[in-house]
VEXTINU-416961 format. One record per atom (N, C-alpha, C): x, y, z; residue in one letter; atom name; chain. Coordinates in steps of 0.05 Angstrom, whole numbers, plus 32768, in hexadecimal, padded with zeros to 4 digits. Example, Ala and Ser with C-alpha at 12.3 -4.5 7.8 and 13.67 -1.06 7.14 Angstrom:
<atom><u>8108</u><v>7F8E</v><w>809C</w><r>A</r><a>N</a><c>A</c></atom>
<atom><u>80F6</u><v>7FA6</v><w>809C</w><r>A</r><a>CA</a><c>A</c></atom>
<atom><u>8108</u><v>7FBE</v><w>809C</w><r>A</r><a>C</a><c>A</c></atom>
<atom><u>8101</u><v>7FD3</v><w>808E</w><r>S</r><a>N</a><c>A</c></atom>
<atom><u>8111</u><v>7FEB</v><w>808F</w><r>S</r><a>CA</a><c>A</c></atom>
<atom><u>8102</u><v>8001</v><w>809D</w><r>S</r><a>C</a><c>A</c></atom>
! end
This chain:
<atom><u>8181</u><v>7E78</v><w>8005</w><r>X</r><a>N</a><c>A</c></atom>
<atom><u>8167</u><v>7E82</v><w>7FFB</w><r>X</r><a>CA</a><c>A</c></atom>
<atom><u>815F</u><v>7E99</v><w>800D</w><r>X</r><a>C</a><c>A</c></atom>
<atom><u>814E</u><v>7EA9</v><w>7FFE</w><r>X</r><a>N</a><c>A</c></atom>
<atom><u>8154</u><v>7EC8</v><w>8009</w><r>X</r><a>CA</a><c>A</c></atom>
<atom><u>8136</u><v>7EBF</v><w>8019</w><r>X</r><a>C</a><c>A</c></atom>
<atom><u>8133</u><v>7EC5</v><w>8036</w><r>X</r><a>N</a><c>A</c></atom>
<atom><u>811B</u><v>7EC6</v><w>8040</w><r>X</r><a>CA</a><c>A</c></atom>
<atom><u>8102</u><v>7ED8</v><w>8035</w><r>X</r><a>C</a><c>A</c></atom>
<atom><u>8105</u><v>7EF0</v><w>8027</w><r>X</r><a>N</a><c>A</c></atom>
<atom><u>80FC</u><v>7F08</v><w>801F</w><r>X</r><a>CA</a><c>A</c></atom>
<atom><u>80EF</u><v>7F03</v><w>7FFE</w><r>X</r><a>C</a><c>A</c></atom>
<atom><u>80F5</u><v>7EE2</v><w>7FF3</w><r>X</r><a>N</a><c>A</c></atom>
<atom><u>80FA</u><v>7EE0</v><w>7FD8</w><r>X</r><a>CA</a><c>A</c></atom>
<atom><u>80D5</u><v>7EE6</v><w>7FCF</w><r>X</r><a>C</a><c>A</c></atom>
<atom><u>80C9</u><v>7ED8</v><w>7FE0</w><r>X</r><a>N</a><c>A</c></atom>
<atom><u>80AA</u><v>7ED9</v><w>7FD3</w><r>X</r><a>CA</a><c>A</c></atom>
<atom><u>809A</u><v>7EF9</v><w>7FE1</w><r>X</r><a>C</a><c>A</c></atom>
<atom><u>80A8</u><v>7F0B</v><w>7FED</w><r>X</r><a>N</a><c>A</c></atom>
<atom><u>8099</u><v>7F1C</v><w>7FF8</w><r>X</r><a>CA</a><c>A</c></atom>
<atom><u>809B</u><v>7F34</v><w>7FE7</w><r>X</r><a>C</a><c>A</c></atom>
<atom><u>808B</u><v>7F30</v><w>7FDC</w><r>X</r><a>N</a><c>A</c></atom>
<atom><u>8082</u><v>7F49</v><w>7FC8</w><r>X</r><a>CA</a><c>A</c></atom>
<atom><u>8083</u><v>7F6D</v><w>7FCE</w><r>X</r><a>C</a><c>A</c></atom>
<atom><u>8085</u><v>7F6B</v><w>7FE7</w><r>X</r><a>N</a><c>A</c></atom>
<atom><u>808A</u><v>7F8C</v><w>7FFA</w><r>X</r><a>CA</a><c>A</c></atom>
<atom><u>80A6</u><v>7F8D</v><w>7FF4</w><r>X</r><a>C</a><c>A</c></atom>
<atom><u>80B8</u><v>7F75</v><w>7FF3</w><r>X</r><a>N</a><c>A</c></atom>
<atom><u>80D4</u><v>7F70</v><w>8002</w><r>X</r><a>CA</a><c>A</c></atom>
<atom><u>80E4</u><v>7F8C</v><w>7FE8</w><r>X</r><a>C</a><c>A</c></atom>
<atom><u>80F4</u><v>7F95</v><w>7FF3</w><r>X</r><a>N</a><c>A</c></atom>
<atom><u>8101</u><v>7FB9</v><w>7FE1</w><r>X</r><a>CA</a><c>A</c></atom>
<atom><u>80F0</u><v>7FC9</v><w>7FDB</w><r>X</r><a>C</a><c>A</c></atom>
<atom><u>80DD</u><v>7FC9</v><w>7FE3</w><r>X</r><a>N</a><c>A</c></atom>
<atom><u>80BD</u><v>7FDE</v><w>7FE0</w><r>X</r><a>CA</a><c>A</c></atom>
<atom><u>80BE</u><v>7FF5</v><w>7FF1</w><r>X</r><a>C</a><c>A</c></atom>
<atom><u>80C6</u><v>800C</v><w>7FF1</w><r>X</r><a>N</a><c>A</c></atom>
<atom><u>80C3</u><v>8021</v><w>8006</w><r>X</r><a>CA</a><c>A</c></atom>
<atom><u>80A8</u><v>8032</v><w>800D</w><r>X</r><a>C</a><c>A</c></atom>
<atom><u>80A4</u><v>802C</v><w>8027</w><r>X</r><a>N</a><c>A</c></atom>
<atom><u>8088</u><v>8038</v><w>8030</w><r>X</r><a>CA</a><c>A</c></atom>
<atom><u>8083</u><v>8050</v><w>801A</w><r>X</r><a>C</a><c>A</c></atom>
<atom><u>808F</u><v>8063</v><w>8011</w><r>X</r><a>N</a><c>A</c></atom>
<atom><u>808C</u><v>807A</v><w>8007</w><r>X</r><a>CA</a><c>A</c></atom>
<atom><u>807D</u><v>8068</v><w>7FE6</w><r>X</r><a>C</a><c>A</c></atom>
<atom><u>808B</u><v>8062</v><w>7FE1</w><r>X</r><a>N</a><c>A</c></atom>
<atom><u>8084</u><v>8059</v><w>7FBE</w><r>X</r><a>CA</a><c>A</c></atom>
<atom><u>806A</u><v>8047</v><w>7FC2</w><r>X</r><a>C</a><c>A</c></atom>
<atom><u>806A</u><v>8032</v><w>7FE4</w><r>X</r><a>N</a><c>A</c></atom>
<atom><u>8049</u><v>8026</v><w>7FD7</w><r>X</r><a>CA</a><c>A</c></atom>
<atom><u>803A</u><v>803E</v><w>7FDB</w><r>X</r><a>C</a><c>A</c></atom>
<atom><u>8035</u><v>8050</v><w>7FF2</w><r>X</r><a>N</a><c>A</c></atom>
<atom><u>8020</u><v>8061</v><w>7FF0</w><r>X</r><a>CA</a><c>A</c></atom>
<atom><u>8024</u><v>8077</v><w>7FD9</w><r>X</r><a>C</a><c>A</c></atom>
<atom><u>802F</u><v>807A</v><w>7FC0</w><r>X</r><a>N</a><c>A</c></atom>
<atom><u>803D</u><v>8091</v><w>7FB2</w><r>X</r><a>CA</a><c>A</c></atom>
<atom><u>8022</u><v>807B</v><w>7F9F</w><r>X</r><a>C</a><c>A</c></atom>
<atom><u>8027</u><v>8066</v><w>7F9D</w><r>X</r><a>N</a><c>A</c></atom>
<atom><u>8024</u><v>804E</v><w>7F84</w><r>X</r><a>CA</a><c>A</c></atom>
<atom><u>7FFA</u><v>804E</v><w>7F89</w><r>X</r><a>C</a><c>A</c></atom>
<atom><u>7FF4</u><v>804E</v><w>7FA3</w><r>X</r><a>N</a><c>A</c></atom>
<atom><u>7FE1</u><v>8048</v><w>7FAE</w><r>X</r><a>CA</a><c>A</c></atom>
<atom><u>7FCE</u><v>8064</v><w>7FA2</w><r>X</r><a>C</a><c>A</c></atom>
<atom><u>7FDD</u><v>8077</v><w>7FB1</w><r>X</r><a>N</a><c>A</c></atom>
<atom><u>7FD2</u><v>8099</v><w>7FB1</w><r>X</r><a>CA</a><c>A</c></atom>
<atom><u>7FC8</u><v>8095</v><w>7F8E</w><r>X</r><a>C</a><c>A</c></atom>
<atom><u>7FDB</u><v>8092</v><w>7F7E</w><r>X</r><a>N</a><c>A</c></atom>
<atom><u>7FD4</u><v>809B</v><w>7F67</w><r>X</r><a>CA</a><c>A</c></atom>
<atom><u>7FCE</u><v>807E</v><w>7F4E</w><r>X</r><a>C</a><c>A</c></atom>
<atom><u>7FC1</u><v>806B</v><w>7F5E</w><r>X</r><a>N</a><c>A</c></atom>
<atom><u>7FAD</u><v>805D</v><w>7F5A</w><r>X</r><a>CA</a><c>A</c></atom>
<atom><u>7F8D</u><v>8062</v><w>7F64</w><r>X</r><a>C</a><c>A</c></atom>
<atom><u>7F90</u><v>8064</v><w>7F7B</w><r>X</r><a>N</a><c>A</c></atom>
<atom><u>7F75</u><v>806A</v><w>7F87</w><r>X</r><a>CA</a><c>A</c></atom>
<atom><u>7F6C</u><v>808B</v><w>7F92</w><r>X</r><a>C</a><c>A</c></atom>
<atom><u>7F81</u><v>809B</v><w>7F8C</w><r>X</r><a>N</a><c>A</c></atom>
<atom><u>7F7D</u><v>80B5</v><w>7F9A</w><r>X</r><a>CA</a><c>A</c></atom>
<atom><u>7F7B</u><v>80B3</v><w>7FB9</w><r>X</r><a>C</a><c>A</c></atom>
<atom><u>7F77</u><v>80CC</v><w>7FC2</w><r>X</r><a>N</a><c>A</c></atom>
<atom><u>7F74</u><v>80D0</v><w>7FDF</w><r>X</r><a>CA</a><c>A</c></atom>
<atom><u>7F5C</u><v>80C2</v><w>7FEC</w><r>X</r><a>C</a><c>A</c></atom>
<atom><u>7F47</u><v>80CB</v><w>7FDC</w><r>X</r><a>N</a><c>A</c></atom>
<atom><u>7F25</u><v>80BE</v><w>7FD8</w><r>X</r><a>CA</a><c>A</c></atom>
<atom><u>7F1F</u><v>80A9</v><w>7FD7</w><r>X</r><a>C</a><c>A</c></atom>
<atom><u>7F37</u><v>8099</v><w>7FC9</w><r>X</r><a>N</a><c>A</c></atom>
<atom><u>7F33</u><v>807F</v><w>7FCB</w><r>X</r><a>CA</a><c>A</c></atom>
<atom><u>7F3D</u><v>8069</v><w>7FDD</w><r>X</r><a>C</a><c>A</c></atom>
<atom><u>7F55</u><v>8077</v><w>7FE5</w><r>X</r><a>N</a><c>A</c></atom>
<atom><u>7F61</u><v>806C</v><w>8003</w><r>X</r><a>CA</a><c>A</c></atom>
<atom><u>7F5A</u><v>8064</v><w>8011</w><r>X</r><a>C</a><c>A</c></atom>
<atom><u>7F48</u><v>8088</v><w>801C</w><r>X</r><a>N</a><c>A</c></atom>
<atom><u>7F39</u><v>8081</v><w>8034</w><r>X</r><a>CA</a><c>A</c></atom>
<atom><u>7F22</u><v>8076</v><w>8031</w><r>X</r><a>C</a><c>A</c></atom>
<atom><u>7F10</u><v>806F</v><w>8017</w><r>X</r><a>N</a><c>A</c></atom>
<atom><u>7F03</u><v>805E</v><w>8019</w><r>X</r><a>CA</a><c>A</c></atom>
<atom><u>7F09</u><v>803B</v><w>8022</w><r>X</r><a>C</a><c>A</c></atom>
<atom><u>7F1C</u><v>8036</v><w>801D</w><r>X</r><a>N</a><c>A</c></atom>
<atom><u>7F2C</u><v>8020</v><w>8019</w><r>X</r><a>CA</a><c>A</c></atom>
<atom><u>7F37</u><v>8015</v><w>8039</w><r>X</r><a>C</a><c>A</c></atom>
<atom><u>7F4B</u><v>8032</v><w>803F</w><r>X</r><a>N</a><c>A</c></atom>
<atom><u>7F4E</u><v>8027</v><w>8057</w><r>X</r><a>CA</a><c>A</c></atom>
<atom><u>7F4A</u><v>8042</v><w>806F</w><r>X</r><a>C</a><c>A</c></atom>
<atom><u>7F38</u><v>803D</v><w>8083</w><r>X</r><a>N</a><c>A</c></atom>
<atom><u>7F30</u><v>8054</v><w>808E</w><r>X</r><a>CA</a><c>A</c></atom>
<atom><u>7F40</u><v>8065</v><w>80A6</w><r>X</r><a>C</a><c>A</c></atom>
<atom><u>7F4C</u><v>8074</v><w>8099</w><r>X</r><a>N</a><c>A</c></atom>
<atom><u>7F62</u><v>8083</v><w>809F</w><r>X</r><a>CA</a><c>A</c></atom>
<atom><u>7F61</u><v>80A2</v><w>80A1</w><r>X</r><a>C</a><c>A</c></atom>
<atom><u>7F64</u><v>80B0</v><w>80B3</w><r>X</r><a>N</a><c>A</c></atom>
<atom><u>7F5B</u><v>80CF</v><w>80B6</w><r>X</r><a>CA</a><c>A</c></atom>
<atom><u>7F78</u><v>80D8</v><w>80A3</w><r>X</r><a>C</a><c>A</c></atom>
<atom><u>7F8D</u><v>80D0</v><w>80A4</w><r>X</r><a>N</a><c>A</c></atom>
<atom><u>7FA5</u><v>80D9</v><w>808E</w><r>X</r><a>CA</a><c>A</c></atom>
<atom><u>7FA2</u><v>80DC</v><w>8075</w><r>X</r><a>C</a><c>A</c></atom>
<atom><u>7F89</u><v>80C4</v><w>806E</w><r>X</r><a>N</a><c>A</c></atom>
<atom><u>7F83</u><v>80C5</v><w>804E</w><r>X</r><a>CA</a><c>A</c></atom>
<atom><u>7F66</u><v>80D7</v><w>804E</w><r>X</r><a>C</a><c>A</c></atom>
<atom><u>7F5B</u><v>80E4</v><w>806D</w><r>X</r><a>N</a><c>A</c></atom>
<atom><u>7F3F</u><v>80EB</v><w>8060</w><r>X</r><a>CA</a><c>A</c></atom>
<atom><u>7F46</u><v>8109</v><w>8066</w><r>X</r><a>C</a><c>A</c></atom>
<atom><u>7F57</u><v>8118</v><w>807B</w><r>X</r><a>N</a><c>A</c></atom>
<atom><u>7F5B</u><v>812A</v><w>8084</w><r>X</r><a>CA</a><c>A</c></atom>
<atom><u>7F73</u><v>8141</v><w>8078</w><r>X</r><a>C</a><c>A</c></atom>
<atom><u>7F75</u><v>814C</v><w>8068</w><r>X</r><a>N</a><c>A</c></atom>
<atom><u>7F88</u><v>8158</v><w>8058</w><r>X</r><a>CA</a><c>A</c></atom>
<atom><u>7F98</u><v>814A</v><w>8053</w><r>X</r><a>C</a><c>A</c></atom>
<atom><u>7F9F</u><v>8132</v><w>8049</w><r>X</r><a>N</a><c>A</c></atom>
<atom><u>7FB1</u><v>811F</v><w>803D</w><r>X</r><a>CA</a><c>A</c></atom>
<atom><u>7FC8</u><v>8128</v><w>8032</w><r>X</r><a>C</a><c>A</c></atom>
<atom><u>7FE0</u><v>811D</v><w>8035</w><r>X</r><a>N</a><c>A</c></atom>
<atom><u>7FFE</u><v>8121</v><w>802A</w><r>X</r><a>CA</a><c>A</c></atom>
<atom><u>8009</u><v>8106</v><w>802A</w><r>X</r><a>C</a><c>A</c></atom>
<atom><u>801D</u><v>810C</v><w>801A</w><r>X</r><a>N</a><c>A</c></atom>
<atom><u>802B</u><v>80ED</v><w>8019</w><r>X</r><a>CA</a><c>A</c></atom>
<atom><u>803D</u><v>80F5</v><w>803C</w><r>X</r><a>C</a><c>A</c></atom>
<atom><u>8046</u><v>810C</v><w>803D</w><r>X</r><a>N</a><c>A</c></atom>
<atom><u>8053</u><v>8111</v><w>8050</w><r>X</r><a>CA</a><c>A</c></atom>
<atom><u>8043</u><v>8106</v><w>806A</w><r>X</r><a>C</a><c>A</c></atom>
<atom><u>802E</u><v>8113</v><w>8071</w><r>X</r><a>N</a><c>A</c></atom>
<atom><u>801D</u><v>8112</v><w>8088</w><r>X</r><a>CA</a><c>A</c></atom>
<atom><u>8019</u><v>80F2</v><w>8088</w><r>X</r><a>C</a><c>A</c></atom>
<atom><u>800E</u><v>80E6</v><w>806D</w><r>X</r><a>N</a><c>A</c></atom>
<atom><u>8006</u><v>80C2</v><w>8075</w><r>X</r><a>CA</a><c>A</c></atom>
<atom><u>8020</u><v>80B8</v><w>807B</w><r>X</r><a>C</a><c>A</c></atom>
<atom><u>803A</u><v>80C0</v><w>8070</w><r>X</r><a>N</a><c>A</c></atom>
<atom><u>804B</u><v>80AB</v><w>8086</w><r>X</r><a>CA</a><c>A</c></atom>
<atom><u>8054</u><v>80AF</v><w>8091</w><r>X</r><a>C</a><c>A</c></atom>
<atom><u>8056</u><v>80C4</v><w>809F</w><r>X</r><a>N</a><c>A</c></atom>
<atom><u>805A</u><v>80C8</v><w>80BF</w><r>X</r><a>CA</a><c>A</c></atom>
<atom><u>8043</u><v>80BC</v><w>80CE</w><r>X</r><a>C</a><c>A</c></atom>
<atom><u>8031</u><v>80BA</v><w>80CF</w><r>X</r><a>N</a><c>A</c></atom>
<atom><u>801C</u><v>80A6</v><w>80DB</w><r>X</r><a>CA</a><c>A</c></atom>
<atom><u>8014</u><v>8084</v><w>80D4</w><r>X</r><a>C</a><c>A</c></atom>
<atom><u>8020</u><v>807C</v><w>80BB</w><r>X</r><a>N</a><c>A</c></atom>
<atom><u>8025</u><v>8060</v><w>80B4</w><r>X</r><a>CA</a><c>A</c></atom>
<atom><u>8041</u><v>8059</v><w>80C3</w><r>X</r><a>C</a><c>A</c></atom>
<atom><u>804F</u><v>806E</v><w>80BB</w><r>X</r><a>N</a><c>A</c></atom>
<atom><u>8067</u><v>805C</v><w>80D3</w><r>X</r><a>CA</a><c>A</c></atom>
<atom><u>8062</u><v>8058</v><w>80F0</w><r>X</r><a>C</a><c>A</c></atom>
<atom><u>8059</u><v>806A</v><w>80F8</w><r>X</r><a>N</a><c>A</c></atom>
<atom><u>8050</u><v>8061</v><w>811A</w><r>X</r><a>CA</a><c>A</c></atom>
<atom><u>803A</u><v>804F</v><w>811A</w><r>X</r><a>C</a><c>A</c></atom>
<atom><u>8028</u><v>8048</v><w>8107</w><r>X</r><a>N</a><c>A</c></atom>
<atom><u>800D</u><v>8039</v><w>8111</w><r>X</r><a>CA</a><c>A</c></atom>
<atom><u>800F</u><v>8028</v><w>80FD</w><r>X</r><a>C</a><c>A</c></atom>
<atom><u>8015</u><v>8007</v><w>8110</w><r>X</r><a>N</a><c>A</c></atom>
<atom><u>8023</u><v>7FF7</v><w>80F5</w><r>X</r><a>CA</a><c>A</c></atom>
<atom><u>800E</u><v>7FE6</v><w>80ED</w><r>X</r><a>C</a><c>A</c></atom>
<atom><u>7FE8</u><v>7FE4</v><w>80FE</w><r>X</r><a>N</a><c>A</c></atom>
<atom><u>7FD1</u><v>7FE3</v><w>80F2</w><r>X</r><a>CA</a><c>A</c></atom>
<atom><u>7FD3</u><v>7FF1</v><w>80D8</w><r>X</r><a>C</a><c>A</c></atom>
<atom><u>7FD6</u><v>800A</v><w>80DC</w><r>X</r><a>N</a><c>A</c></atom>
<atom><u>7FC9</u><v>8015</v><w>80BA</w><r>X</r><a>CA</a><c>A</c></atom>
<atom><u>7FDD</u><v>8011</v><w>80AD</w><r>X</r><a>C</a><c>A</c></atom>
<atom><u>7FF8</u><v>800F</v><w>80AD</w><r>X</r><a>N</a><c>A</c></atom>
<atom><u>8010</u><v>8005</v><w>80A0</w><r>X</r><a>CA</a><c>A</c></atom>
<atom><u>800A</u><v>7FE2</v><w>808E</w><r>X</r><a>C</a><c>A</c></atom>
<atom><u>7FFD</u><v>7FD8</v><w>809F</w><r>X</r><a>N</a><c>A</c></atom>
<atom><u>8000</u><v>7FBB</v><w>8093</w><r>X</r><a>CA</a><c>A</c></atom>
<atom><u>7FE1</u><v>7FBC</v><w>8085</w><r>X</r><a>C</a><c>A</c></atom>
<atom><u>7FCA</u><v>7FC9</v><w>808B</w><r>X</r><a>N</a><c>A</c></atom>
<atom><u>7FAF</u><v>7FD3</v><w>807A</w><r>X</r><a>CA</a><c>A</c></atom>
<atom><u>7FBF</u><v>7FE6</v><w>8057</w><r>X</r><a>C</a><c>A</c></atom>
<atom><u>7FCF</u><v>7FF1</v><w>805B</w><r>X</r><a>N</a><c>A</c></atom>
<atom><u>7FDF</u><v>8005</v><w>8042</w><r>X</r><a>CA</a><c>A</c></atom>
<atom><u>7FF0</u><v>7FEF</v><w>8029</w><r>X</r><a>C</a><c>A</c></atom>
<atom><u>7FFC</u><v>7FDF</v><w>8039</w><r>X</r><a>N</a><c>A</c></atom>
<atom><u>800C</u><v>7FC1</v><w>802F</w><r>X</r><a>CA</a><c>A</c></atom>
<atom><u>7FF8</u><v>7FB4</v><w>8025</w><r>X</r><a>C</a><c>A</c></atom>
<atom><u>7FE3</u><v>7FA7</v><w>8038</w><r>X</r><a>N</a><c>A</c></atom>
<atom><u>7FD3</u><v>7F96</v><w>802F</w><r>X</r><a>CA</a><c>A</c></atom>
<atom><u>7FC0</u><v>7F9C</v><w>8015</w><r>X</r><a>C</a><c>A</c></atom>
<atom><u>7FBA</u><v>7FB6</v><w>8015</w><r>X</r><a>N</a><c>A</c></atom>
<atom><u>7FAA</u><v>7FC0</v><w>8003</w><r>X</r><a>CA</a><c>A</c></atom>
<atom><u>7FC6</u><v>7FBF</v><w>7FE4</w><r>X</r><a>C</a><c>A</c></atom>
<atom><u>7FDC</u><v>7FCC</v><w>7FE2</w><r>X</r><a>N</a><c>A</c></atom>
<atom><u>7FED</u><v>7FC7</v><w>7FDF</w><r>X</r><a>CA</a><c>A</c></atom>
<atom><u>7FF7</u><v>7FAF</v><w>7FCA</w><r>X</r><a>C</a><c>A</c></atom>
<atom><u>7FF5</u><v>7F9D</v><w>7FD3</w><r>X</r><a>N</a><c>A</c></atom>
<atom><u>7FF9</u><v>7F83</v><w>7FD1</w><r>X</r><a>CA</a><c>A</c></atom>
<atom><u>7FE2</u><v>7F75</v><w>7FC2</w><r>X</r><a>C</a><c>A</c></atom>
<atom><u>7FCF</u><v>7F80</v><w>7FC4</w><r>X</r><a>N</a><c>A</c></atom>
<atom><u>7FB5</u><v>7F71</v><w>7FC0</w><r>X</r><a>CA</a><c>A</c></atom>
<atom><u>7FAB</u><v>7F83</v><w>7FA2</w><r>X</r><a>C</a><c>A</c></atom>
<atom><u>7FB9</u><v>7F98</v><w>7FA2</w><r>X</r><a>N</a><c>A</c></atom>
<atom><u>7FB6</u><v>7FA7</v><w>7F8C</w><r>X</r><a>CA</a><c>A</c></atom>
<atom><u>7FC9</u><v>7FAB</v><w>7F6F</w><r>X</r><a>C</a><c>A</c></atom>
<atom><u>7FE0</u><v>7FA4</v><w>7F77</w><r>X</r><a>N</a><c>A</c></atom>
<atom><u>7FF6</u><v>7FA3</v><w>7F67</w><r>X</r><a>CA</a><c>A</c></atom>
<atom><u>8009</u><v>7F87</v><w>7F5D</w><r>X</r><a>C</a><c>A</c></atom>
<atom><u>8001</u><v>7F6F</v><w>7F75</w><r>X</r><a>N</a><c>A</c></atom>
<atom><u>800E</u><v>7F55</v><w>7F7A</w><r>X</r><a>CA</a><c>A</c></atom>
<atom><u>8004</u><v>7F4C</v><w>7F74</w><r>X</r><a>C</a><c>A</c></atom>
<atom><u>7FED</u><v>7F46</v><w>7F66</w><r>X</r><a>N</a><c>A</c></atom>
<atom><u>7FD9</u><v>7F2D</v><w>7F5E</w><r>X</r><a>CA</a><c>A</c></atom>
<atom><u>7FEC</u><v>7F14</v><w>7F4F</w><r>X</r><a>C</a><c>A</c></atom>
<atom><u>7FEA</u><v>7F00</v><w>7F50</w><r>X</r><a>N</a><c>A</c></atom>
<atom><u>7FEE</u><v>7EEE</v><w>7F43</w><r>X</r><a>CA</a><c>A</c></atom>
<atom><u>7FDF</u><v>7EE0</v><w>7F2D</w><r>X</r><a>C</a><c>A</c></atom>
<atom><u>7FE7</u><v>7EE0</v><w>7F19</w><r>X</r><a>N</a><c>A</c></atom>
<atom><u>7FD4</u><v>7ECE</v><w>7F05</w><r>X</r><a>CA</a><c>A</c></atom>
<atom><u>7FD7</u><v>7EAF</v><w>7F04</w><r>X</r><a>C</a><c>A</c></atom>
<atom><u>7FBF</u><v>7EA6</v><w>7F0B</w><r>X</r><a>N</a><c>A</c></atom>
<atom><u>7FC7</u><v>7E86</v><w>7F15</w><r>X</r><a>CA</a><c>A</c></atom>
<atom><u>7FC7</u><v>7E74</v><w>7EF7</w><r>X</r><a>C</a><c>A</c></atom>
<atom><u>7FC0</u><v>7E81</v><w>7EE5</w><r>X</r><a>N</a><c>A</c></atom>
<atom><u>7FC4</u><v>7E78</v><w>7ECD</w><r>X</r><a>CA</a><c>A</c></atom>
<atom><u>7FDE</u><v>7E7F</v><w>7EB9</w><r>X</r><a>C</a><c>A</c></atom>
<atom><u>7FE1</u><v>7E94</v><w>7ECC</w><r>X</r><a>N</a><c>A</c></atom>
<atom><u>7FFF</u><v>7E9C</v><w>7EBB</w><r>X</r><a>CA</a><c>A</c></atom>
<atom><u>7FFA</u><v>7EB7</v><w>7EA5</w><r>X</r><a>C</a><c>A</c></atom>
<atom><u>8013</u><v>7EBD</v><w>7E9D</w><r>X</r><a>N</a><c>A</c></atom>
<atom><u>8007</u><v>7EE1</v><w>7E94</w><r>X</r><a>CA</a><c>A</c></atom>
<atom><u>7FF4</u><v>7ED6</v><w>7E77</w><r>X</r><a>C</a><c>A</c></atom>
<atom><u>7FFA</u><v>7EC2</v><w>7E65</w><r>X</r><a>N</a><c>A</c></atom>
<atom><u>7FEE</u><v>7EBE</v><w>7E52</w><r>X</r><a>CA</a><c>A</c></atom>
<atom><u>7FC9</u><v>7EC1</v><w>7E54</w><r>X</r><a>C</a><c>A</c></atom>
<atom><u>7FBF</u><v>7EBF</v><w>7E69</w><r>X</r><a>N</a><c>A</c></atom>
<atom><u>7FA5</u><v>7EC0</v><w>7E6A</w><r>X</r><a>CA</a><c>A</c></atom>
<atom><u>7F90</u><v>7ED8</v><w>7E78</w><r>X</r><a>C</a><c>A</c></atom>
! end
């Protein structure tokens, strides 16, 4: 059994959640979201991860939002 089986990030590349994120919430909505001078200060996908990879606070704030946005679970199941 694959340790990785329930982790929803697990084959997810930093680039595609913030690509997935950006053009859900825009730049505007990021940094509302999570307070980050990368998302408030001339923003790039380039510039935010070069600073998500070094600062693994806003790295796991980018996931979490992430996760909480795209991974929901339906406890009733898709029928409802």
């Amino acid at each position: 059994m694959s340790s990785q089986q329930n982790n929803p990030l697990h084959g997810k590349r930093l680039d595609a959640i913030l690509e997935e994120l950006q053009q859900e919430f825009g730049w505007n909505g990021l940094a509302d979201r999570i307070n980050v001078n990368c998302f408030k200060s001339d923003p790039s996908i380039k510039s935010s991860l070069k600073f998500l990879r070094k600062t693994p606070w806003a790295r796991d704030k980018v996931e979490q939002l992430y996760t909480d946005t795209f991974c929901r679970v339906d406890p009733w199941g898709s029928g409802r």
